[in-house]
C-alpha positions in Angstrom: 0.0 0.0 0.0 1.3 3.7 -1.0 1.6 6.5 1.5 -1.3 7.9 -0.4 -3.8 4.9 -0.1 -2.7 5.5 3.8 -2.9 8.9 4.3 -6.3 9.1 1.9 -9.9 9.0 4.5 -12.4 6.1 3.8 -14.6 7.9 2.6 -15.1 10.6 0.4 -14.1 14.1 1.6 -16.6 16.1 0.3 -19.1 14.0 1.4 -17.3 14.2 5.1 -17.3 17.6 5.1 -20.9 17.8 3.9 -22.1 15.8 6.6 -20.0 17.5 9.4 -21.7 20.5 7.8 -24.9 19.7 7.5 -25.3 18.6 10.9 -23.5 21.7 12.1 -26.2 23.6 10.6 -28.8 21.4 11.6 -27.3 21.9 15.6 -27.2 25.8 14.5 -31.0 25.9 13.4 -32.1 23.6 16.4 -30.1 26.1 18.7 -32.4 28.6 17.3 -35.3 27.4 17.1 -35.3 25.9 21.2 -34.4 29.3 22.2 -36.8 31.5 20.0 -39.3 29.2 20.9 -38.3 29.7 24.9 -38.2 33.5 23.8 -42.3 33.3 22.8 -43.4 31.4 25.5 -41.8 33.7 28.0 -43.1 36.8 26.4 -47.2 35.2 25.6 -46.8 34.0 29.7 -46.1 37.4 30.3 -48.5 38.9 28.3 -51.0 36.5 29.5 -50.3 37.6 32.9 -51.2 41.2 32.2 -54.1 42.6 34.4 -56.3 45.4 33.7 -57.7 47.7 36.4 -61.0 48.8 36.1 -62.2 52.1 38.3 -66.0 52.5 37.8 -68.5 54.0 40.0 -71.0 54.2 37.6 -71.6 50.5 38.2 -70.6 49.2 34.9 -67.3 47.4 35.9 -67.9 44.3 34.9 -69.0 44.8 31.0 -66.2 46.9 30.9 -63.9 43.9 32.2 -65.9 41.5 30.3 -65.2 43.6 26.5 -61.5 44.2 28.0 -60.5 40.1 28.2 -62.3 39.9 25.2 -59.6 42.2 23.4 -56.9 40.5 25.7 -57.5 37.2 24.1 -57.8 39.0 20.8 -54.6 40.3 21.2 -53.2 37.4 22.4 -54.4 35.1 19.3 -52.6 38.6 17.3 -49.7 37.9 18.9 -49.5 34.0 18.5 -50.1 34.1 14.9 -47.6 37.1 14.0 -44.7 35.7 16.6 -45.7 31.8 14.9 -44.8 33.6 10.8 -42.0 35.7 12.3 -40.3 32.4 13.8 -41.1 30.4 10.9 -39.3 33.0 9.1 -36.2 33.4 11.0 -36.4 29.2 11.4 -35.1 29.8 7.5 -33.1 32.6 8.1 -31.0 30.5 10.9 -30.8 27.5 9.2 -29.3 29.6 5.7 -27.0 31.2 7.9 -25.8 28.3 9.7 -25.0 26.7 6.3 -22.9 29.6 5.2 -21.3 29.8 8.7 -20.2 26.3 8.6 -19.0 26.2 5.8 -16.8 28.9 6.6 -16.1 27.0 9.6 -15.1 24.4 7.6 -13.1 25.7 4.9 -9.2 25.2 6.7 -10.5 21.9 7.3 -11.4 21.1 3.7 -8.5 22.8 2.2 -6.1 20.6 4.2 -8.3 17.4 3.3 -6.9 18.7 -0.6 -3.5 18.8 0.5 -3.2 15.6 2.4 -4.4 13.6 -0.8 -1.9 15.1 -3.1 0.9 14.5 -0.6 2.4 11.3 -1.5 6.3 9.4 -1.3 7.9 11.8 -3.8 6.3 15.5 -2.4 6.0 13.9 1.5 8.5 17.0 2.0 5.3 19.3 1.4 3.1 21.0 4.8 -0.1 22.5 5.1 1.8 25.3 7.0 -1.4 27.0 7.9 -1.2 30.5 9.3 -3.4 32.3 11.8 -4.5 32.3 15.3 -4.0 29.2 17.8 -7.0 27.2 17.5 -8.1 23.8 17.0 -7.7 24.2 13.3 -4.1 25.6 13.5 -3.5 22.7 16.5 -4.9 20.3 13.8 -2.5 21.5 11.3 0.2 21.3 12.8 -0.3 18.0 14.4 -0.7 16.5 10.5 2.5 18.4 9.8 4.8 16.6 12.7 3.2 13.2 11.5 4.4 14.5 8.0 7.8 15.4 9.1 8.0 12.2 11.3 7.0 10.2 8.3 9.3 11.8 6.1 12.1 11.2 8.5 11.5 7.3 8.7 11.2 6.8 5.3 14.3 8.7 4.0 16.0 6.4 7.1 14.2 3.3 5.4 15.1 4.4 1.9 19.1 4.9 3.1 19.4 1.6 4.8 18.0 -0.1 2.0 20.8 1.5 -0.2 23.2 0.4 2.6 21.9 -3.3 2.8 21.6 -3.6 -1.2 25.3 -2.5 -1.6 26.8 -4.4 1.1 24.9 -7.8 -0.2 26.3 -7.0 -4.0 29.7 -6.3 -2.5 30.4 -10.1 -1.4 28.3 -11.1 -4.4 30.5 -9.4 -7.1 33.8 -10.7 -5.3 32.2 -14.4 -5.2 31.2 -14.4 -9.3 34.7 -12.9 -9.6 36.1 -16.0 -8.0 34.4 -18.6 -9.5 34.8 -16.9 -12.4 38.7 -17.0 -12.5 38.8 -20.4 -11.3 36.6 -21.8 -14.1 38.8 -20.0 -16.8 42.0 -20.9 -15.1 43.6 -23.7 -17.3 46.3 -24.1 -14.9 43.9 -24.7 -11.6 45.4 -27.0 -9.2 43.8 -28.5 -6.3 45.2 -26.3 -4.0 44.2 -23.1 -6.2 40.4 -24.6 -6.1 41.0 -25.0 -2.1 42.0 -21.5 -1.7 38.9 -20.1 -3.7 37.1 -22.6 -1.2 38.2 -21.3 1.7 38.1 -17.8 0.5 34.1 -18.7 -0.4 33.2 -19.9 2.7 34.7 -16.8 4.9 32.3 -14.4 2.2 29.2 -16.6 2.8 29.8 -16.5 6.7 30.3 -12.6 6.3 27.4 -12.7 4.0 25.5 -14.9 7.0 26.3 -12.8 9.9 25.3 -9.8 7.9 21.8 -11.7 7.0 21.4 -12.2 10.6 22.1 -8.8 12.1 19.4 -7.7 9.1 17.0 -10.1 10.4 17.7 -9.1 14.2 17.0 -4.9 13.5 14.0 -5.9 11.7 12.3 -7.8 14.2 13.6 -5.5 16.4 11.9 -2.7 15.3 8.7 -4.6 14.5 8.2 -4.5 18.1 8.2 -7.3 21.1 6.0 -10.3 20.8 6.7 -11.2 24.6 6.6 -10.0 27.9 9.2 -12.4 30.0 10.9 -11.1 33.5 14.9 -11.2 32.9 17.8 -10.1 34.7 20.4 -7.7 33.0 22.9 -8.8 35.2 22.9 -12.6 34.0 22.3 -11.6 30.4 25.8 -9.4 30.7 27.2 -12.8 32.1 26.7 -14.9 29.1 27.9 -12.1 26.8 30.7 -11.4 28.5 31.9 -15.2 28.3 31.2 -14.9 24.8 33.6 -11.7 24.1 36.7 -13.0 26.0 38.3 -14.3 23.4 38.0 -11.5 21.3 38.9 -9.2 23.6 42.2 -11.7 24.9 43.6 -11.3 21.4 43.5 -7.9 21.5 44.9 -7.2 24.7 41.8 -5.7 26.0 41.0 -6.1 29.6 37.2 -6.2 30.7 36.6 -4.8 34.2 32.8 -5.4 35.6 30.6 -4.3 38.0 27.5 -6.8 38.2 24.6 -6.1 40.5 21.2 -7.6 39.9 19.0 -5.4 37.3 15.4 -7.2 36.9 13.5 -5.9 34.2 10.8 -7.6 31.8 10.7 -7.7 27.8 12.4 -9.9 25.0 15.3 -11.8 26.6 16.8 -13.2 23.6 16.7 -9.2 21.8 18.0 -8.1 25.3 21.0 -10.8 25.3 21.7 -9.2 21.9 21.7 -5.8 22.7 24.2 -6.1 25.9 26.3 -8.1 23.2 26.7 -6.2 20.7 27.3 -3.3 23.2 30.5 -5.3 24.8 31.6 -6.6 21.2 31.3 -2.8 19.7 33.8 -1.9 22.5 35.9 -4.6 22.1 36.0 -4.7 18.4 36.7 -0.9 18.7 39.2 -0.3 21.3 42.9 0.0 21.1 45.9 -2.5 22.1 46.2 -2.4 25.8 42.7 -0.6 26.1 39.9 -1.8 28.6 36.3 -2.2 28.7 34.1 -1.7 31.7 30.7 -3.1 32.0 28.3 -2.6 34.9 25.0 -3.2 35.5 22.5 -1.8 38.4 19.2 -0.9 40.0 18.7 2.8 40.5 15.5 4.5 41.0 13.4 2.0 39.7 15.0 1.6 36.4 17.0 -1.4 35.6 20.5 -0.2 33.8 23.5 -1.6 32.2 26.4 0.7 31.0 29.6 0.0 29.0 32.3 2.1 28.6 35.5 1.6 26.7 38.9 3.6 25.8 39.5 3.5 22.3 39.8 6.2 19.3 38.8 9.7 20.0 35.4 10.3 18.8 33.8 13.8 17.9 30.8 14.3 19.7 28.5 15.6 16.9 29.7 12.4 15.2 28.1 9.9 18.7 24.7 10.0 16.7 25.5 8.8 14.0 26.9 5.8 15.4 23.7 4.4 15.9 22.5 4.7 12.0 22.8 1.5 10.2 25.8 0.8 8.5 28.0 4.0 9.7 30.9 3.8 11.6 33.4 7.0 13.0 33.6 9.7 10.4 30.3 8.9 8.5 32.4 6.2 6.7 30.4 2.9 5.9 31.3 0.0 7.5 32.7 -3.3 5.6 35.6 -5.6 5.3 36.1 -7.2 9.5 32.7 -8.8 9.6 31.4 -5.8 11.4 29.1 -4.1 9.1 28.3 -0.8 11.3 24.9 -2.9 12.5 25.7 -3.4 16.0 24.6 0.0 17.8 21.6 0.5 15.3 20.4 -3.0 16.5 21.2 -1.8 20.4 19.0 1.4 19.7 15.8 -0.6 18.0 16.3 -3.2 20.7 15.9 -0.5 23.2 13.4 1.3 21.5 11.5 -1.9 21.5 11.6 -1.9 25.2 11.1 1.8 26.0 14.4 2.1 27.5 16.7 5.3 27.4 19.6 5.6 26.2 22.2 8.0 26.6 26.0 8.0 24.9 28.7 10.4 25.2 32.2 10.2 23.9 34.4 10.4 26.4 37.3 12.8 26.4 40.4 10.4 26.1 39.2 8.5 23.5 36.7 6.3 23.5 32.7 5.8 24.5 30.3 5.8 27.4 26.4 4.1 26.8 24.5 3.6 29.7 20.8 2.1 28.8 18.0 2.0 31.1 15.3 -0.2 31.0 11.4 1.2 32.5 9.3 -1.4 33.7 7.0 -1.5 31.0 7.1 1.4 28.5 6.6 2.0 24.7 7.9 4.8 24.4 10.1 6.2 21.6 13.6 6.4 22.6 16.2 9.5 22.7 19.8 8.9 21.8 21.3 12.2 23.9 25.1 13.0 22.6 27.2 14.9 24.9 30.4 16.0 24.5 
């Protein structure tokens, strides 16, 4: 389905708007007609009400009272009849003028209906960028226009990561036809040539397969959790940890840790991931001799796990971007060691899939600082704050 089809109502917007305004004319004229019709009951009550006082000493009071309630009714029926054609009158009036008032009313509302349908993919840039006072129309607007900019945002991030995925798959493609190709016109082969391009095969398709899975991981990851299971960060930094110790033995990094029980509740499996890859990211980018430190903790409610490691010195404007797929230090995209620049973007949808925070900063001698911590419970979208 297009952005169009999704952004288009269900039904037909004129017909919306003639309905919303037809039955904002119909409340106008029912407004009126209640209250005029309160108006004349009042006033023919008081009229009713109205005595006359008769002085006679002649001793002809009572024909005189007699022919004056005779032209009190008469009066009365007057006034009925005239106030009855006045009201259906102004019933017409009210109900005309509601339906030009409403449709004023209306107007912003229809004008931004237009716009909406002729936004689509390639013009999602585009705003109603209405002007005026603050009202519900102008709140409206602008509400559409941050769901505009928010879409717009997502899918040029879709769009780039599908560039990114599509050229590092082709990459490892290219090189493996290139291969096969030079062994099948190679005359000369030997068997050891044709075990070399073997060998060389099989280390592209495992690059190939770890790249397939991190794919697979940040999709589901950003799809959302299926499960709500209790876990504890402290034994899921455990089993990572035992995992990285190789890797960080041959290359003289030394892991330091502080592990204190952290319960939380979400995705265990995308949470064992996410404290991996944070501990293999600073590993994997650290220097000879360097260290990693990795803690985990309960504080004020929040479960949280932190990793910090010396390493390069990072730019702060540049922490951000860190946690884009496929980028690495200095914008550059990643490729070649079998990391492919997936590992923070994976920790930030895994977090965002939880409603944890996360906060990263690099750290003045070199190096970076993430700390991510884990609500109980939470949806909501997640903040990656750089400092300096």
């Amino acid at each position: 389905m297009r952005l169009r089809d999704l952004l288009r109502p269900s039904v037909s917007p004129s017909l919306s708007l003639r309905t919303v305004r037809m039955r904002l004319t119909a409340l106008y004229g029912a407004l009126f007609m209640i209250s005029g019709a309160v108006l004349l009951t009042i006033t023919y009550l008081l009229q009713r009400r109205t005595r006359w006082v008769v002085l006679d000493n002649t001793g002809n009071a009572r024909e005189i009272r007699k022919h004056l309630n005779q032209m009190k009714e008469a009066q009365l029926r007057d006034l009925l009849t005239q106030s009855g054609i006045a009201f259906a009158i102004m019933v017409v009036i009210s109900i005309a003028l509601g339906w030009l008032v409403a449709g004023r009313a209306l107007r912003p509302l229809r004008t931004m209906t237009t716009t909406i349908q002729q936004i689509s993919a390639r013009n999602l840039h585009e705003r109603l960028a209405v002007i005026g006072p603050r009202d519900e129309m102008k709140d409206l607007a602008d509400t559409v226009d941050g769901l505009l900019g928010r879409l717009e945002t997502a899918l040029n991030a879709h769009k780039r990561f599908v560039a990114n995925a599509a050229h590092e798959l082709r990459t490892p493609l290219t090189l493996e036809r290139a291969l096969l190709e030079e062994t099948l016109t190679d005359r000369e082969a030997t068997l050891e040539s044709y075990r070399a391009t073997a060998e060389r095969l099989l280390a592209i398709s495992k690059d190939q397969g770890q790249l397939l899975e991190a794919l697979l991981t940040l999709a589901s990851s950003e799809r959302g959790l299926d499960r709500q299971e209790p876990f504890d960060l402290s034994d899921l930094a455990r089993q990572a940890l035992d995992s990285s110790s190789l890797e960080a033995d041959a290359r003289d990094v030394r892991i330091y840790t502080r592990i204190a029980p952290a319960p939380s509740a979400g995705d265990p499996a995308l949470a064992g991931r996410l404290i991996a890859n944070l501990i293999e990211n600073a590993v994997h980018h650290n220097v000879t001799g360097g260290h990693v430190e990795v803690a985990t903790q309960t504080r004020t409610g929040r479960a949280s796990v932190s990793v910090v490691n010396s390493g390069p010195v990072i730019p702060p404007q540049q922490v951000g971007r860190l946690f884009e797929p496929f980028q690495r230090l200095g914008g550059r995209t990643a490729r070649g060691d079998g990391h492919h620049g997936l590992g923070l973007s994976i920790v930030h949808a895994i977090a965002t899939a939880h409603g944890a925070d996360i906060t990263a900063h690099a750290r003045p001698g070199g190096g970076l600082s993430v700390e991510i911590s884990f609500p109980a419970n939470s949806r909501t979208q997640v903040p990656v704050h750089a400092h300096a």
